[in-house]
Rosetta silent file (secondary structure, phi, psi, omega in degrees, C-alpha in Angstrom):
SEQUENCE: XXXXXXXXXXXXXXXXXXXXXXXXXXXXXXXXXXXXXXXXXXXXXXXXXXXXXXXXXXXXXXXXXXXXXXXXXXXXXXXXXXXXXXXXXXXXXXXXXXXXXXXXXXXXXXXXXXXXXXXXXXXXXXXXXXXXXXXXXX
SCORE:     score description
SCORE:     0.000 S_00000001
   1 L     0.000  -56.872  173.938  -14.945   42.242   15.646 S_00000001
   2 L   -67.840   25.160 -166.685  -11.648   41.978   17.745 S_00000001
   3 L  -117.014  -47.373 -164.412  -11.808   38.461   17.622 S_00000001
   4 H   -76.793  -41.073  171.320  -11.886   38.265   13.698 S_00000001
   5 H   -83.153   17.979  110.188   -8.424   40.931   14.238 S_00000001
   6 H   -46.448  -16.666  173.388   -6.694   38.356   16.235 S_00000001
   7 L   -64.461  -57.151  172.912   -7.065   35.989   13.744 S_00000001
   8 H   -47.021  -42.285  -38.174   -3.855   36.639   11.782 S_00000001
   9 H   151.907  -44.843 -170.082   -2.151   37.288   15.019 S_00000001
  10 H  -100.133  -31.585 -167.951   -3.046   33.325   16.124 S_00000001
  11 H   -84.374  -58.052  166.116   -2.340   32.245   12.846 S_00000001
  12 H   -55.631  -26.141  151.668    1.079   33.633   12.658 S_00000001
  13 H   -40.399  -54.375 -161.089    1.797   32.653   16.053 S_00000001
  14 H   -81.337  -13.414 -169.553    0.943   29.237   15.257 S_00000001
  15 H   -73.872  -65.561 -177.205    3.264   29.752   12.001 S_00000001
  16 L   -96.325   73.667  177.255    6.316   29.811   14.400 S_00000001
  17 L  -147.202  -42.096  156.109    5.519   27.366   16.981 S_00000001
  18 L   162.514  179.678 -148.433    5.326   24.401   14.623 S_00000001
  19 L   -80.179  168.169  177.154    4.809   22.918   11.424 S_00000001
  20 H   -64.122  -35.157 -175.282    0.902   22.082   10.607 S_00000001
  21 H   -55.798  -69.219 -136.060    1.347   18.266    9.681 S_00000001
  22 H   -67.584  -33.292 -157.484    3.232   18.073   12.824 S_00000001
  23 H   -90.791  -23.610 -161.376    0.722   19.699   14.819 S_00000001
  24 H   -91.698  -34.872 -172.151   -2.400   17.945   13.341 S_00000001
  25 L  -130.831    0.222 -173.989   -1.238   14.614   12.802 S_00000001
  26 L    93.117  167.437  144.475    2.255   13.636   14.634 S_00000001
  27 L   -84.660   28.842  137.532    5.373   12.003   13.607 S_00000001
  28 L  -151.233  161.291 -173.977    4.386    9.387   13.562 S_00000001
  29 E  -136.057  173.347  152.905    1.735    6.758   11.926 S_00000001
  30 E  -111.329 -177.669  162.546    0.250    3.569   11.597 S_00000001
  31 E  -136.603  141.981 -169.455    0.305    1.144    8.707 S_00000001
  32 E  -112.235   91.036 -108.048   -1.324   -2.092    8.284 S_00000001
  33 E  -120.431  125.600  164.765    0.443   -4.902    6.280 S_00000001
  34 E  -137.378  146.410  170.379   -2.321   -7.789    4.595 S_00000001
  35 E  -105.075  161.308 -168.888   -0.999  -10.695    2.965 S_00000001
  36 L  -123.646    9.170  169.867   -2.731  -12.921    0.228 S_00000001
  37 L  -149.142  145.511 -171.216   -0.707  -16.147    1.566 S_00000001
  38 L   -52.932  163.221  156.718   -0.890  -17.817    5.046 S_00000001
  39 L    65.013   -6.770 -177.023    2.661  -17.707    6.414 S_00000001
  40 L   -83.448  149.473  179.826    3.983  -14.645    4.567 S_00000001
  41 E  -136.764  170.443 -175.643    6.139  -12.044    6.604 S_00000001
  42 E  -160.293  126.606  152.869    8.061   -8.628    5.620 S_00000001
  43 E   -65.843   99.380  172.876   10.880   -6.766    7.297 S_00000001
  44 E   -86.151  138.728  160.201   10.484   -2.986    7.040 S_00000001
  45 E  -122.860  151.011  151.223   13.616   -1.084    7.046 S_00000001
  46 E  -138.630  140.972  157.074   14.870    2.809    6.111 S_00000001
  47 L    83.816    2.642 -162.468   17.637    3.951    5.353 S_00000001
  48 L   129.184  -66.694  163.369   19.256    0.533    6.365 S_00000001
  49 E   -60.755  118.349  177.275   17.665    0.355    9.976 S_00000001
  50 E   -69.176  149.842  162.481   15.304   -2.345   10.516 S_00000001
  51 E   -89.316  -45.600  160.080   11.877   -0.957   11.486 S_00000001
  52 E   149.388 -171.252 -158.911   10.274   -4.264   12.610 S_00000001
  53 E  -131.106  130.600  159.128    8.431   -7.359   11.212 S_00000001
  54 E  -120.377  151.304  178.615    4.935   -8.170   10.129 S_00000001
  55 L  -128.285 -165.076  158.556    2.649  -10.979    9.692 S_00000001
  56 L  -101.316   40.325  157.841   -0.507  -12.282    9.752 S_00000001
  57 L  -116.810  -15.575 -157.711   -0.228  -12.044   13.336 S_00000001
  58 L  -144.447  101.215 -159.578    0.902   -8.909   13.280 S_00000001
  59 L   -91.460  -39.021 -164.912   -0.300   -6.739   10.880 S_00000001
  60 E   -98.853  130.195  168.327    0.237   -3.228   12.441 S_00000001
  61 E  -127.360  127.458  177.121    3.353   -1.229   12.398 S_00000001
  62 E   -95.180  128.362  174.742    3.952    2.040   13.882 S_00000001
  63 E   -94.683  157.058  174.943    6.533    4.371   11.977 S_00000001
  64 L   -85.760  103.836  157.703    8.547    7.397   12.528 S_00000001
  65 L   -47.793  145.285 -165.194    7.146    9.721    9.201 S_00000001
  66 L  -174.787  171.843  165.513    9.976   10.731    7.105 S_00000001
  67 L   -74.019  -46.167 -174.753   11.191   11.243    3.078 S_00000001
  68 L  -112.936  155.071 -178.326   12.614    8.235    2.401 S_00000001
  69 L   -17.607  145.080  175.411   11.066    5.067    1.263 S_00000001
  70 E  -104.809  175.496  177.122   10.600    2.012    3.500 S_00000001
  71 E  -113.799  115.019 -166.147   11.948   -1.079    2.452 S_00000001
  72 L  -108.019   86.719 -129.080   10.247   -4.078    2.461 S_00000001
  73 E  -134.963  103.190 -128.433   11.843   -7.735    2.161 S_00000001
  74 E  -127.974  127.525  166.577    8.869  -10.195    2.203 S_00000001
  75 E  -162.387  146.654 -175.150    8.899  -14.091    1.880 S_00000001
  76 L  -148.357  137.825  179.351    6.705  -17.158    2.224 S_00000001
  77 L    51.430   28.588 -178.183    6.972  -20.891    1.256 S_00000001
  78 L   104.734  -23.737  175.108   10.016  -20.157   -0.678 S_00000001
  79 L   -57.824  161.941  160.192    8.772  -16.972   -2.167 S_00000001
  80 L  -142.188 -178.888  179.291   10.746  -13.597   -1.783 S_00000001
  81 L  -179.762   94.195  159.562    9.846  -10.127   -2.646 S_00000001
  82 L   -75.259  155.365 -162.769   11.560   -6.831   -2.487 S_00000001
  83 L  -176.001  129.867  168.735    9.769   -3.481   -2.767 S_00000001
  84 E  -101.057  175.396 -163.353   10.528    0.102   -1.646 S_00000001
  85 E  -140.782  148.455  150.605    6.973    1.850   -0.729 S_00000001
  86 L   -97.114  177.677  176.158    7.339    5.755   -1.235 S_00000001
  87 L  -135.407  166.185 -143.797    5.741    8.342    0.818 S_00000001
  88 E  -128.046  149.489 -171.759    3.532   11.198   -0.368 S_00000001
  89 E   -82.039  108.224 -163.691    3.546   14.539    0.613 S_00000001
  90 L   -29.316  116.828  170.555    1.395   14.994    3.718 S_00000001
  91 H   -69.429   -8.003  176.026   -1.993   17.259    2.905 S_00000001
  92 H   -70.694  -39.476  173.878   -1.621   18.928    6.079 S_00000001
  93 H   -59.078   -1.586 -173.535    1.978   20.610    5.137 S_00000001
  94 H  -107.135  -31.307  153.089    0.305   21.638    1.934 S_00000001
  95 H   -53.637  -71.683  161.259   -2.444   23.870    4.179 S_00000001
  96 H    -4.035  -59.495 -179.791    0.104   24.640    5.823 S_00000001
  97 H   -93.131 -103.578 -160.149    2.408   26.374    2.986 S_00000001
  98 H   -12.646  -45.378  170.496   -0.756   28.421    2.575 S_00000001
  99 H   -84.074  -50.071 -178.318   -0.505   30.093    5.992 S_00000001
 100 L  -166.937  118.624  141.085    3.302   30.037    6.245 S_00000001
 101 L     5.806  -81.943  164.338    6.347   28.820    4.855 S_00000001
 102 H   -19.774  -48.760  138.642    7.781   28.121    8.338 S_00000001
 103 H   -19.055  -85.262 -150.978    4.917   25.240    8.657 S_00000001
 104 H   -57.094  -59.544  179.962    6.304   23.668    5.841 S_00000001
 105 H   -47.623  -43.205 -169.413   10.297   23.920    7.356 S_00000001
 106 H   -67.495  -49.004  162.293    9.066   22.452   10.641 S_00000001
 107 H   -39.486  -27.829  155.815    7.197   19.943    9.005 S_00000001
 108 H   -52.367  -54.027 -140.419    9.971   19.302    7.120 S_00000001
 109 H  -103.492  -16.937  161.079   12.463   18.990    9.173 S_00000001
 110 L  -107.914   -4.640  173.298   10.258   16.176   11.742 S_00000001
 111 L    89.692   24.157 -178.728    9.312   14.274    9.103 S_00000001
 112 L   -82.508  -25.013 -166.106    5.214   15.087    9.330 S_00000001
 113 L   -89.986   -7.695  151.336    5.120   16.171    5.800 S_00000001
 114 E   -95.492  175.129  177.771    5.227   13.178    4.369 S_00000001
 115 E  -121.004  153.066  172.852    2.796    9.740    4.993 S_00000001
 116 L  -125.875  169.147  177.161    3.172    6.477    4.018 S_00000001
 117 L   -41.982  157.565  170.022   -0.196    4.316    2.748 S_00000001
 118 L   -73.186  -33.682 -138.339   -2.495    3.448    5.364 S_00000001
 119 E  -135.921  113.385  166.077   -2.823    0.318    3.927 S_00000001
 120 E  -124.922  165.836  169.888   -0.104   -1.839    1.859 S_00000001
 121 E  -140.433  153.797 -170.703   -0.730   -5.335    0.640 S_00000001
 122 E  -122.291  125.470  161.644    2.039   -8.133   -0.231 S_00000001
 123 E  -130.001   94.045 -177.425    1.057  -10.550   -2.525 S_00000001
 124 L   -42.886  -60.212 -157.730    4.313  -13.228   -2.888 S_00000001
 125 L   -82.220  -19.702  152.826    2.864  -15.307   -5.501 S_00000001
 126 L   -77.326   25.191 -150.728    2.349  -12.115   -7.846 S_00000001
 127 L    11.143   63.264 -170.843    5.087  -10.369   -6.761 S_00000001
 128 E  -140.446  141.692  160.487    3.519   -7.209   -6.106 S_00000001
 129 E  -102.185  150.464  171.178    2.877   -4.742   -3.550 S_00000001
 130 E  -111.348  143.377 -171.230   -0.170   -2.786   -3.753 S_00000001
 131 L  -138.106 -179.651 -172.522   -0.536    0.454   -2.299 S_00000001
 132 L   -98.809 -177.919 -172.308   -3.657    3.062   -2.988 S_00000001
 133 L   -81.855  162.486  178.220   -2.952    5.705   -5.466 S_00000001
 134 L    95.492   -2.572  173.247   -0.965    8.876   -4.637 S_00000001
 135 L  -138.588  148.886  170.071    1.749    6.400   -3.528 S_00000001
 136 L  -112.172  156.035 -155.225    4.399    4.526   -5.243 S_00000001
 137 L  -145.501  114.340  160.836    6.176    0.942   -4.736 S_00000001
 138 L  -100.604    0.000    0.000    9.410   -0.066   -7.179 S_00000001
């Protein structure tokens, strides 16, 4: 019985201590770049700021979570390909904003409440990135 009145009391605690995203999953993630042609590579930048470069050696990139879009500037055999990737609003800040508002600000405010794809894929000779649904690429 006191244990069940402590609950609110832990929860609210936990309200102002930091956001839920932040607490559950980090600032930061990774994402894993596949290519449909040998030799293709892509910069990621935000905001400007390169992020780093993938291939098919190097598939994995870790990012700093944030609002805006990476940028992706992709070319092979002559090909090019630009593409912003968006990022989606995290489901842990949306538990979160259930329990407390304050979640949601911290979460804001480190850049946990949004995600980017797990997963993106560059395909040069279609020009397209693909990303899973719930995210978008212009």
């Amino acid at each position: 019985m006191q244990t069940r009145a402590m609950l609110p009391v832990a929860l609210l605690l936990a309200g102002f201590s930091g956001g839920f995203a932040t607490m559950t999953k980090g600032t930061n993630q990774d994402v894993v770049f596949s290519f449909r042609q040998a030799g293709a590579a892509c910069t990621v930048s935000r905001d400007g700021a390169v992020l780093g470069r993938v291939s098919g050696a190097r598939t994995k990139l870790a990012l700093k979570k944030g609002a805006s879009p990476i940028e992706l500037a992709c070319s092979s055999g002559g090909r090019r390909l630009s593409a912003k990737v968006h990022p989606a609003m995290a489901k842990e800040t949306m538990a979160g904003a259930v329990i407390s508002l304050s979640l949601v600000a911290i979460d804001m405010m480190s850049g946990a409440a949004w995600v980017l794809p797990d997963r993106i894929v560059v395909d040069l000779a279609a020009r397209k990135v693909t990303v899973p649904e719930g995210w978008r690429v212009e």
